[in-house]
N, C-alpha and C positions, 0 to 999 in steps of 0.2 A: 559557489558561494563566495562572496568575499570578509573581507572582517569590517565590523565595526568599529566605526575610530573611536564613538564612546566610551563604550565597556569590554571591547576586546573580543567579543562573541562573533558567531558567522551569521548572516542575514541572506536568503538569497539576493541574487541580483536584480528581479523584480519579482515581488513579492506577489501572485495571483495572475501575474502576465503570463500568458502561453500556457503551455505544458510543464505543471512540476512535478516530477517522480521522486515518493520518500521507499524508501524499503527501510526494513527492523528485519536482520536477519535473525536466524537460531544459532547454535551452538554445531548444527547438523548441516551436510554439504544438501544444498540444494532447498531448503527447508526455509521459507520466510514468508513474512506477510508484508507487501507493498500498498501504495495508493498512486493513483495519475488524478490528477486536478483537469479540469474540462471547463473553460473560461466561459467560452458560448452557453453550456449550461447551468453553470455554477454549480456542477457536480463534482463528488469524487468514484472513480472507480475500485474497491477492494481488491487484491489478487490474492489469492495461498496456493502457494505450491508444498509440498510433503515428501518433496524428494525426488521423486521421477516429472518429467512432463506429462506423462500422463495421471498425473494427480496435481493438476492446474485448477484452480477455479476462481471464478469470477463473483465479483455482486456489484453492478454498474449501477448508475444512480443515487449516491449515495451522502448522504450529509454530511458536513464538518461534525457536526458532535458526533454520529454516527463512528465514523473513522477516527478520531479522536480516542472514545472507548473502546473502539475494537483493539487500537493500539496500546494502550494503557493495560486492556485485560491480557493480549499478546506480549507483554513485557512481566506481565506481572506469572505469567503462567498459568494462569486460568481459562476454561474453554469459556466462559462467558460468547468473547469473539467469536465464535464458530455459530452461536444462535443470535447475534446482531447483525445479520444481512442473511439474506437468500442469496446460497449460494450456487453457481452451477460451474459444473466441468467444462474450463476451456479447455478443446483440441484442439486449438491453432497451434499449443507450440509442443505437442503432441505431433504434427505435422513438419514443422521447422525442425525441432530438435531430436527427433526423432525417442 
């Protein structure tokens, strides 16, 4: 990210170009809800992980207002997020991280 000369805020450095990763951690080691932006389809993919890799999970395909509210209810504390995507268990990093 760099800063804005106007108002002093950070921007990234292309905004919807490539690959962009937001995570919103928790308070808990290993505990967060991310997003990856996917240019080619104009997706976002969800992630939550709950502490271990083997409680990974996914919901690919997913809209800006979609991840938007998921994050806003994931900051706010409410499960809303949890029933705003289908979600499923990634084991890839069940596999990686053992």
């Amino acid at each position: 990210m760099k800063p804005n000369a106007r108002d002093g805020e950070l921007e990234p450095p292309h905004p919807l170009k490539g690959t962009i990763t937001s995570s919103l951690l928790s308070g808990r080691w290993q505990t967060y809800i991310s997003t990856i932006y996917s240019p080619e389809t104009e997706t976002f993919t969800l992630d939550f992980r709950d502490g271990t890799p083997a409680l990974h999970y996914s919901a690919p395909a997913q809209t800006r207002e979609t991840v938007i509210g998921a994050f806003l209810s994931y900051l706010a504390g409410d499960n809303r997020w949890k029933t705003a995507a289908e979600w499923k268990r990634d084991t890839h990093y069940e596999l990686i991280q053992g």
